[in-house]
BALOBA-665548 format. One record per atom (N, C-alpha, C): x, y, z; residue number from 0; atom name; residue in one letter. Coordinates in steps of 0.1 Angstrom, whole numbers, plus 5000, padded with zeros to 4 digits. Layout:
// BALOBA-665548
+------+-------+------+-----+-------+---------+
! east ! north !   up ! num ! atomo ! residuo !
+------+-------+------+-----+-------+---------+
!    X !     Y !    Z ! NUM !    CA !       a !
...
+------+-------+------+-----+-------+---------+
This chain:
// BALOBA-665548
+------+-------+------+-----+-------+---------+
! east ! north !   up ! num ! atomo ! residuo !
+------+-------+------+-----+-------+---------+
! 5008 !  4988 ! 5000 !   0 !     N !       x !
! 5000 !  5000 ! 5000 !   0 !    CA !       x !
! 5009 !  5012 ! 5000 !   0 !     C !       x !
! 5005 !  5020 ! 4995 !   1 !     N !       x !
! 5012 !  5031 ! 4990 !   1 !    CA !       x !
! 5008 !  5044 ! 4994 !   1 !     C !       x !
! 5005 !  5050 ! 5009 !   2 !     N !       x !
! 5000 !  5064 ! 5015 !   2 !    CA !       x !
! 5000 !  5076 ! 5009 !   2 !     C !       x !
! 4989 !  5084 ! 5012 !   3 !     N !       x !
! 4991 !  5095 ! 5009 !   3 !    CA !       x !
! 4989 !  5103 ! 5020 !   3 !     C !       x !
! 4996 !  5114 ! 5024 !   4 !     N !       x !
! 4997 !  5121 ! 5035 !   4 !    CA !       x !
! 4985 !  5132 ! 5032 !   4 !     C !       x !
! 4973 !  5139 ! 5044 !   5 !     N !       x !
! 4968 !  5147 ! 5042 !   5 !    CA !       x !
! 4965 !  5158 ! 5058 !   5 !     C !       x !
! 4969 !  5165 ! 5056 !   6 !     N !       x !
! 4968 !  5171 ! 5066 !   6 !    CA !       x !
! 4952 !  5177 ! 5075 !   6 !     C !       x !
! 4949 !  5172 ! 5087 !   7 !     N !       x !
! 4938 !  5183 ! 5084 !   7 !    CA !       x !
! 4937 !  5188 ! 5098 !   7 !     C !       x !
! 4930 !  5194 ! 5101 !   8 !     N !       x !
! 4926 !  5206 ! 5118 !   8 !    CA !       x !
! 4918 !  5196 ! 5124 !   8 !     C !       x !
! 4924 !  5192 ! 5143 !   9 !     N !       x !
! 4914 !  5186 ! 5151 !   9 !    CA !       x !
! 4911 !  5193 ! 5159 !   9 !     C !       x !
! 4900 !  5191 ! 5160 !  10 !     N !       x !
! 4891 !  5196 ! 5175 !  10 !    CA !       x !
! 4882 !  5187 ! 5182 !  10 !     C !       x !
! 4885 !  5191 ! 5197 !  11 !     N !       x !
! 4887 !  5204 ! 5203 !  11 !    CA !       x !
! 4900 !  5206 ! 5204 !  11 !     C !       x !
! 4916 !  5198 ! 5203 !  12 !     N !       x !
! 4929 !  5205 ! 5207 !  12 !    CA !       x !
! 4935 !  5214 ! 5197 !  12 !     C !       x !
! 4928 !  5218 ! 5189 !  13 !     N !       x !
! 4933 !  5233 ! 5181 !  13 !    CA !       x !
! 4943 !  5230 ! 5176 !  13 !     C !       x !
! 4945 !  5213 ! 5165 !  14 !     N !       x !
! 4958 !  5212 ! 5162 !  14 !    CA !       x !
! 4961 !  5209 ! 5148 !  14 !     C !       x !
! 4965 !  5203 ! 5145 !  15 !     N !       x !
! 4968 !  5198 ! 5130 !  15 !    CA !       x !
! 4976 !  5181 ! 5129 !  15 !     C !       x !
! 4971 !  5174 ! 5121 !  16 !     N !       x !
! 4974 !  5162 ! 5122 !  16 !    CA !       x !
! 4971 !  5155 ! 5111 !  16 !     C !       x !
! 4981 !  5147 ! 5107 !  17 !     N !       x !
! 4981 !  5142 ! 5093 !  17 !    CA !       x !
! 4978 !  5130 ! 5094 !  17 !     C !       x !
! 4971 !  5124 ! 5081 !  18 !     N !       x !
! 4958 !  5114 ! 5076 !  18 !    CA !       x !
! 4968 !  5109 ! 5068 !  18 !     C !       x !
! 4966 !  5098 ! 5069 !  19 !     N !       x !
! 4973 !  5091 ! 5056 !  19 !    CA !       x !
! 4959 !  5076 ! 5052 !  19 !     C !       x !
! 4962 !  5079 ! 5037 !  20 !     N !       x !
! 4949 !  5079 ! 5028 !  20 !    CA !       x !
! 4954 !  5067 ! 5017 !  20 !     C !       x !
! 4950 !  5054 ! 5017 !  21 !     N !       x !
! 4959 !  5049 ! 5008 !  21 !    CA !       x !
! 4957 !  5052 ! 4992 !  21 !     C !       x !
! 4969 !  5057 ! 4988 !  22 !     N !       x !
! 4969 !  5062 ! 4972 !  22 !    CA !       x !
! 4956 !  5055 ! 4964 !  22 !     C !       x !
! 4951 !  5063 ! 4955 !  23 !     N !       x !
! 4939 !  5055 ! 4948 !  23 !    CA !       x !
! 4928 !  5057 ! 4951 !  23 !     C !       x !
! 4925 !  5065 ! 4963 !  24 !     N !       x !
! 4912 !  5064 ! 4967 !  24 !    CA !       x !
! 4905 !  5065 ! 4962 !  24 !     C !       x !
! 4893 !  5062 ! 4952 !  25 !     N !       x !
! 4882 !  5065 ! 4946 !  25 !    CA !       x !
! 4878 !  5077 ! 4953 !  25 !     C !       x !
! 4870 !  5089 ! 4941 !  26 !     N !       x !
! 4862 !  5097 ! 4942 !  26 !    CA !       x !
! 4848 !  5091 ! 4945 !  26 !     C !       x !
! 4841 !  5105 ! 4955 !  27 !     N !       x !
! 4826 !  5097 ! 4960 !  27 !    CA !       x !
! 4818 !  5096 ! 4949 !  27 !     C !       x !
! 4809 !  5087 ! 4949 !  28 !     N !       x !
! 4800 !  5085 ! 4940 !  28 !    CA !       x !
! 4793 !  5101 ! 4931 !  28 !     C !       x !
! 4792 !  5109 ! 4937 !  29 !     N !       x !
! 4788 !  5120 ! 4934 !  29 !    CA !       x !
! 4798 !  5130 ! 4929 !  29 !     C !       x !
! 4796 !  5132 ! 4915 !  30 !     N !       x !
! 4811 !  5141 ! 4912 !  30 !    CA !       x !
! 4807 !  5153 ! 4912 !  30 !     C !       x !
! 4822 !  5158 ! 4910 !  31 !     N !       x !
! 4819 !  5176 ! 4912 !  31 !    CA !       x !
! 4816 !  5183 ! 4899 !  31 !     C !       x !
! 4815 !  5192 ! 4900 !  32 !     N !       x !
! 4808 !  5201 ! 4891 !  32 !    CA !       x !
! 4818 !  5206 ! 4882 !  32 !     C !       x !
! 4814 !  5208 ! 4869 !  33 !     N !       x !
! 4825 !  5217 ! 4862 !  33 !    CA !       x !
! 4833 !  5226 ! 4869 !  33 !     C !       x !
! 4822 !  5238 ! 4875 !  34 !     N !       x !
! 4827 !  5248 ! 4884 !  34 !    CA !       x !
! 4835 !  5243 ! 4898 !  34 !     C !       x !
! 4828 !  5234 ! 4903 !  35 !     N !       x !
! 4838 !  5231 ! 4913 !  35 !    CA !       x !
! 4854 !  5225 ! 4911 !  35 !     C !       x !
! 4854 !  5220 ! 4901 !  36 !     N !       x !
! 4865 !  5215 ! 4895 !  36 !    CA !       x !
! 4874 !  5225 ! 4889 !  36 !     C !       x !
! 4870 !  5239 ! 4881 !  37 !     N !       x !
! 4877 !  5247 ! 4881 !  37 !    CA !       x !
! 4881 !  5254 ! 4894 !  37 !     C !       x !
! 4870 !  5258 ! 4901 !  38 !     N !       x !
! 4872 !  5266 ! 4912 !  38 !    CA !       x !
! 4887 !  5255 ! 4923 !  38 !     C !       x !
! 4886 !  5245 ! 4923 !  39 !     N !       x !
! 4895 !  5234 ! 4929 !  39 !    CA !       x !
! 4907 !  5240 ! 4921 !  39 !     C !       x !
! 4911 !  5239 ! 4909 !  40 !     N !       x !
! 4920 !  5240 ! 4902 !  40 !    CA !       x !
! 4928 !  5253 ! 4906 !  40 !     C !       x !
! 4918 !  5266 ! 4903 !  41 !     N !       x !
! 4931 !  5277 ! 4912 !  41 !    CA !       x !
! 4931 !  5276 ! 4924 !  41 !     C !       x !
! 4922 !  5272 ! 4934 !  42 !     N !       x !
! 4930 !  5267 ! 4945 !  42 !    CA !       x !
! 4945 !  5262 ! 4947 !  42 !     C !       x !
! 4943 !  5249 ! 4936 !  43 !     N !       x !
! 4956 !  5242 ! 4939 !  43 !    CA !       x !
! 4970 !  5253 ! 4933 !  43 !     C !       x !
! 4969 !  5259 ! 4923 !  44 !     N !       x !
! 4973 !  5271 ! 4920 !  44 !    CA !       x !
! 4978 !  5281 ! 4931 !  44 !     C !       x !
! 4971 !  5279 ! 4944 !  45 !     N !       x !
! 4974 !  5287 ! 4950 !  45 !    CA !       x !
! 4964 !  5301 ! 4951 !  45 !     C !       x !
! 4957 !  5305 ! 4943 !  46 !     N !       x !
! 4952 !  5315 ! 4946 !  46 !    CA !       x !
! 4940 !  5319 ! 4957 !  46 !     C !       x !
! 4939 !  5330 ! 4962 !  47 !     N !       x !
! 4928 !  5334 ! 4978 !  47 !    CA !       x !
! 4912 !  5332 ! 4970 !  47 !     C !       x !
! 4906 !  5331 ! 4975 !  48 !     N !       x !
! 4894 !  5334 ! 4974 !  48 !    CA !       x !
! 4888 !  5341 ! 4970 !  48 !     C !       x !
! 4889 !  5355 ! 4969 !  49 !     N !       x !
! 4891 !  5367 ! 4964 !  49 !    CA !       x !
! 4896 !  5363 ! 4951 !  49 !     C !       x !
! 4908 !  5363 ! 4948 !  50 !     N !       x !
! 4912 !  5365 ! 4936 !  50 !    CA !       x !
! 4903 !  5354 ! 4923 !  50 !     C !       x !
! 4899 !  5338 ! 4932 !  51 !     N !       x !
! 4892 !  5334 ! 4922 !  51 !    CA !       x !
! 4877 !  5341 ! 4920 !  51 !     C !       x !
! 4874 !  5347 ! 4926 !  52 !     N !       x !
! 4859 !  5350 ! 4921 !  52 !    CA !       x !
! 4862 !  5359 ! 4913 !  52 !     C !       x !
! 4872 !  5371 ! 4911 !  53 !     N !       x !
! 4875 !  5381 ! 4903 !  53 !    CA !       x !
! 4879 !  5374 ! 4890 !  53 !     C !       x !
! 4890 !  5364 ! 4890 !  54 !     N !       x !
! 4891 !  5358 ! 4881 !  54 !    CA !       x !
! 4880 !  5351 ! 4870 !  54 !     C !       x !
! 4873 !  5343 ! 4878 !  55 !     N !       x !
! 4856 !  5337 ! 4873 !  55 !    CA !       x !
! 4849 !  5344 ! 4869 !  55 !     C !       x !
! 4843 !  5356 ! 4875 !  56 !     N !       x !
! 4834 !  5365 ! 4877 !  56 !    CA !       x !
! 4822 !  5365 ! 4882 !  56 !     C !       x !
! 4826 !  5358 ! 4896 !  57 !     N !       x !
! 4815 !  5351 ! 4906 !  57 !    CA !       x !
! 4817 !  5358 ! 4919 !  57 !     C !       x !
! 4810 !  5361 ! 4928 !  58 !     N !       x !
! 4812 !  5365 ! 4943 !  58 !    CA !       x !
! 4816 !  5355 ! 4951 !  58 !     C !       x !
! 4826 !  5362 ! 4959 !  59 !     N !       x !
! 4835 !  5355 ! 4972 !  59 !    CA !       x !
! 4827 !  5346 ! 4973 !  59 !     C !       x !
! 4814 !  5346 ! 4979 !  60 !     N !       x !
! 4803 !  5338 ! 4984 !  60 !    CA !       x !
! 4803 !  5327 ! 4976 !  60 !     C !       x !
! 4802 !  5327 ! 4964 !  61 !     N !       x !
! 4798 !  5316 ! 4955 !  61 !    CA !       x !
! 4812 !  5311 ! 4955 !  61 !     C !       x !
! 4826 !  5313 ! 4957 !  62 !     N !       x !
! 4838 !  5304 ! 4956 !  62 !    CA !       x !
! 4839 !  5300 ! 4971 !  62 !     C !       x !
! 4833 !  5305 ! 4979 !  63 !     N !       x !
! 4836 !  5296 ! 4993 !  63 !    CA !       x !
! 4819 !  5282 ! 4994 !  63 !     C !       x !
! 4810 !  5289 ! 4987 !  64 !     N !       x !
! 4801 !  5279 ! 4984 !  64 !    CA !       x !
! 4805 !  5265 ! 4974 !  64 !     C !       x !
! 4809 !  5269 ! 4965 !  65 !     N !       x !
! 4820 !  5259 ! 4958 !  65 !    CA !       x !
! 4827 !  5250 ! 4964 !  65 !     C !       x !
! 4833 !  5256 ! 4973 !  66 !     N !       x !
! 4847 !  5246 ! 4982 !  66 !    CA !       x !
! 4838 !  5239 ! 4988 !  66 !     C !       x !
! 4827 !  5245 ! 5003 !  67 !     N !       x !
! 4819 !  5241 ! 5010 !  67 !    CA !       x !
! 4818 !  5224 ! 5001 !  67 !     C !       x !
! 4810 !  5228 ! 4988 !  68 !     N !       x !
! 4803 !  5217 ! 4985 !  68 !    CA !       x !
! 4816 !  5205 ! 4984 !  68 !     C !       x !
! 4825 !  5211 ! 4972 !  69 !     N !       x !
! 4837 !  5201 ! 4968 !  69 !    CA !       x !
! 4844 !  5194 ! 4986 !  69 !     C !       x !
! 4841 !  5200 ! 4997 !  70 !     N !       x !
! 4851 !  5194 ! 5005 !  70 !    CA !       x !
! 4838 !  5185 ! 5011 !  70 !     C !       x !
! 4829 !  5187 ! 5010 !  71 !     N !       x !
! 4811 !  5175 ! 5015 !  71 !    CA !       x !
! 4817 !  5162 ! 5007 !  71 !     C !       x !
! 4822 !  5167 ! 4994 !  72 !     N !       x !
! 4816 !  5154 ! 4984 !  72 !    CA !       x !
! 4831 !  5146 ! 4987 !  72 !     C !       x !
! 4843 !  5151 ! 4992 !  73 !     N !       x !
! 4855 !  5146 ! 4992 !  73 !    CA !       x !
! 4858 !  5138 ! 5003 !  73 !     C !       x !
! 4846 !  5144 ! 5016 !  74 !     N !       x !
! 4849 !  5142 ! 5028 !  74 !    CA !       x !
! 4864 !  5145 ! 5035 !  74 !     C !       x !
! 4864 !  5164 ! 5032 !  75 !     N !       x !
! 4878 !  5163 ! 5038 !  75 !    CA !       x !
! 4873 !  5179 ! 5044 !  75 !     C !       x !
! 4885 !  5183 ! 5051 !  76 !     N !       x !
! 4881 !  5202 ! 5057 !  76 !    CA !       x !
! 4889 !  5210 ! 5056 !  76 !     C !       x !
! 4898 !  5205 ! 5048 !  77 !     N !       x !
! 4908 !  5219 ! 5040 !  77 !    CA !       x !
! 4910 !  5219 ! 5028 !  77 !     C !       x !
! 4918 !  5229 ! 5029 !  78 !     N !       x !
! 4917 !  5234 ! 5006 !  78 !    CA !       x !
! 4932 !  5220 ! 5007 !  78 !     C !       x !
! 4938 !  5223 ! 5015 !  79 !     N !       x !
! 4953 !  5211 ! 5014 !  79 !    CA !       x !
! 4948 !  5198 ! 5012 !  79 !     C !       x !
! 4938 !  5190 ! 5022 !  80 !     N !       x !
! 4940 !  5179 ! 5020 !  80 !    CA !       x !
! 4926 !  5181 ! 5006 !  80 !     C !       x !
! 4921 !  5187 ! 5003 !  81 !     N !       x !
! 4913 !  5184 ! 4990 !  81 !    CA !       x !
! 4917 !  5187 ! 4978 !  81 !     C !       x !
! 4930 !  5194 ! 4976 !  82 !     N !       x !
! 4939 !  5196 ! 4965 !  82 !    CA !       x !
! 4945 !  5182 ! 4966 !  82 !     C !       x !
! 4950 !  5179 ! 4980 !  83 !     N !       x !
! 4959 !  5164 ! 4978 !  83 !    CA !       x !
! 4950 !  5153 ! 4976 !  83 !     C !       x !
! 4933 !  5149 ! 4975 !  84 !     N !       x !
! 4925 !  5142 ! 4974 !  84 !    CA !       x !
! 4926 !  5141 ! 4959 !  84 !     C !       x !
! 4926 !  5155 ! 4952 !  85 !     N !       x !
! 4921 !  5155 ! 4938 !  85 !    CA !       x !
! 4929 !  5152 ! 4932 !  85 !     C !       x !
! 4945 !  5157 ! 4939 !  86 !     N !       x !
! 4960 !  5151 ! 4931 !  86 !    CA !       x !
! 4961 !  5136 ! 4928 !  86 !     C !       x !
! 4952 !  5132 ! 4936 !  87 !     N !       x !
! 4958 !  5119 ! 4938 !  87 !    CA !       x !
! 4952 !  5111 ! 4930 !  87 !     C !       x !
! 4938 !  5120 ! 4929 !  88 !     N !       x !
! 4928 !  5109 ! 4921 !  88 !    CA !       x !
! 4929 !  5113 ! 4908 !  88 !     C !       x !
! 4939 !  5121 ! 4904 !  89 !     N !       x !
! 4942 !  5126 ! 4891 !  89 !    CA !       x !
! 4931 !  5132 ! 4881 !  89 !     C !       x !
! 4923 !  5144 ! 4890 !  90 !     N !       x !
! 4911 !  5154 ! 4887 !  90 !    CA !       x !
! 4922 !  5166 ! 4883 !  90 !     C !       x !
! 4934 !  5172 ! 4889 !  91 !     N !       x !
! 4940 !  5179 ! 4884 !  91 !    CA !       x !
! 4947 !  5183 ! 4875 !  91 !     C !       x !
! 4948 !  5175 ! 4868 !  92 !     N !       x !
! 4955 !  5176 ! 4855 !  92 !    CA !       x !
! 4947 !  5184 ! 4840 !  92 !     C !       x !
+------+-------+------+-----+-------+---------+
């Protein structure tokens, strides 16, 4: 088996702690959306939230609505481990 590391936030100790995921994981039955799959993409890019909706031409609101949904259907709680979910499952390319 071949891990993949994913970091994500625990609570209540306010900490951070890494998941390991074994490589391959199937996507959930429910795929993501054109838009969510772009909006994922400059994420992985690195860009704020802000800058993607300017880029798109959508409001902040609707790119944190985006993620909201993309991180439900991924079952994960950060832009990190759902860029490394999508890397993995080779959505990013």
């Amino acid at each position: 088996m071949n891990p993949q590391t994913v970091a994500s936030w625990t609570e209540p100790e306010g900490r951070y702690e890494l998941l390991f995921h074994p490589a391959g994981d199937p996507l959930p039955a429910e795929p993501l959306s054109p838009r969510e799959i772009e909006v994922a993409r400059l994420v992985a890019s690195g860009l704020p939230n802000k800058i993607i909706a300017h880029e798109l031409g959508i409001s902040n609101w609707t790119v944190c609505t985006h993620l909201r949904r993309t991180f439900s259907k991924l079952g994960v709680t950060t832009r990190a481990a759902m860029v490394a979910r999508l890397h993995q499952a080779g959505s990013l390319r």
